[in-house]
C-alpha positions in Angstrom: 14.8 -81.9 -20.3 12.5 -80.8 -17.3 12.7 -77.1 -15.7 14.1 -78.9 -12.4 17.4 -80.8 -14.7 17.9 -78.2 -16.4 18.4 -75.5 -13.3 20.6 -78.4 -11.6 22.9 -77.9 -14.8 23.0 -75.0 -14.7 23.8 -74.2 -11.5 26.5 -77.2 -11.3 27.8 -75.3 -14.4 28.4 -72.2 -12.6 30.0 -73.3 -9.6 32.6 -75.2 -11.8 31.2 -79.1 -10.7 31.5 -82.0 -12.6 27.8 -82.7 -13.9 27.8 -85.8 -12.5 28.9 -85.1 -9.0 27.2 -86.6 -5.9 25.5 -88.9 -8.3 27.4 -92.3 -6.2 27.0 -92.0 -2.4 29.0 -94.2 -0.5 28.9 -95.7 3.3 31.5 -93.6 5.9 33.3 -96.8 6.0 34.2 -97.2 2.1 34.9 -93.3 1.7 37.7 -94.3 4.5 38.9 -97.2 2.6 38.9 -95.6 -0.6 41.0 -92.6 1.0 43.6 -95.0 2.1 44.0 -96.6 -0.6 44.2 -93.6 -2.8 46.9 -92.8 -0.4 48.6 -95.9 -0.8 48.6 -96.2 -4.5 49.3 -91.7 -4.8 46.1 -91.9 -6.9 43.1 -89.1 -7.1 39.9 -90.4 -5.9 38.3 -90.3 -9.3 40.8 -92.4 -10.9 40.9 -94.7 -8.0 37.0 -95.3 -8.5 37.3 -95.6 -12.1 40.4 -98.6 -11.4 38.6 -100.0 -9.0 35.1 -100.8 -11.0 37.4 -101.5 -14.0 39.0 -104.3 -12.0 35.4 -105.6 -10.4 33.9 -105.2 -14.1 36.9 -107.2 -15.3 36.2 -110.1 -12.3 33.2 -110.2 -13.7 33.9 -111.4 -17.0 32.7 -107.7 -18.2 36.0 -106.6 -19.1 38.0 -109.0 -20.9 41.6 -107.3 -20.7 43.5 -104.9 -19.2 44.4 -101.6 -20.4 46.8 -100.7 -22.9 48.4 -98.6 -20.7 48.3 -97.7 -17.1 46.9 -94.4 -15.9 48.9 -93.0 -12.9 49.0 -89.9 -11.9 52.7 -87.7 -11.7 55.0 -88.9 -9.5 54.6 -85.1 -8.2 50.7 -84.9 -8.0 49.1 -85.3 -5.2 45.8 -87.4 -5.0 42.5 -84.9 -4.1 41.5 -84.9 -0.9 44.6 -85.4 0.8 
């Protein structure tokens, strides 16, 4: 691991940030639909990414099934960033 990874960790470490955060950038435009429909379906954004690529790798013939069981948040929870 160079000096330069190993500060980033470090420092993403301290200030209590997933490792891998900022690691996907996307376009204004699919940050607004991806807020609506986390809205819509009372999901965090993380898991709304992670259903969202499951369903596209699925489509692809990737994924061959769907899960053994669904993960939704708490009727109570609300999803981040709202």
């Amino acid at each position: 691991m160079s000096d330069t990874e190993h500060e980033t960790g470090s420092d993403s470490e301290a200030s209590g940030e997933p490792k891998l955060a900022g690691i996907l950038t996307f376009p204004p435009e699919v940050v607004a639909a991806l807020d609506e429909h986390c809205a819509v379906e009372r999901l965090p954004r993380d898991r709304a990414i992670c259903e969202i690529v499951a369903e596209y790798l699925r489509f692809k013939g990737y994924l061959r099934r769907r899960p053994a069981h669904e993960h939704r948040s708490p009727q109570g929870e609300m999803p981040e960033g709202l």
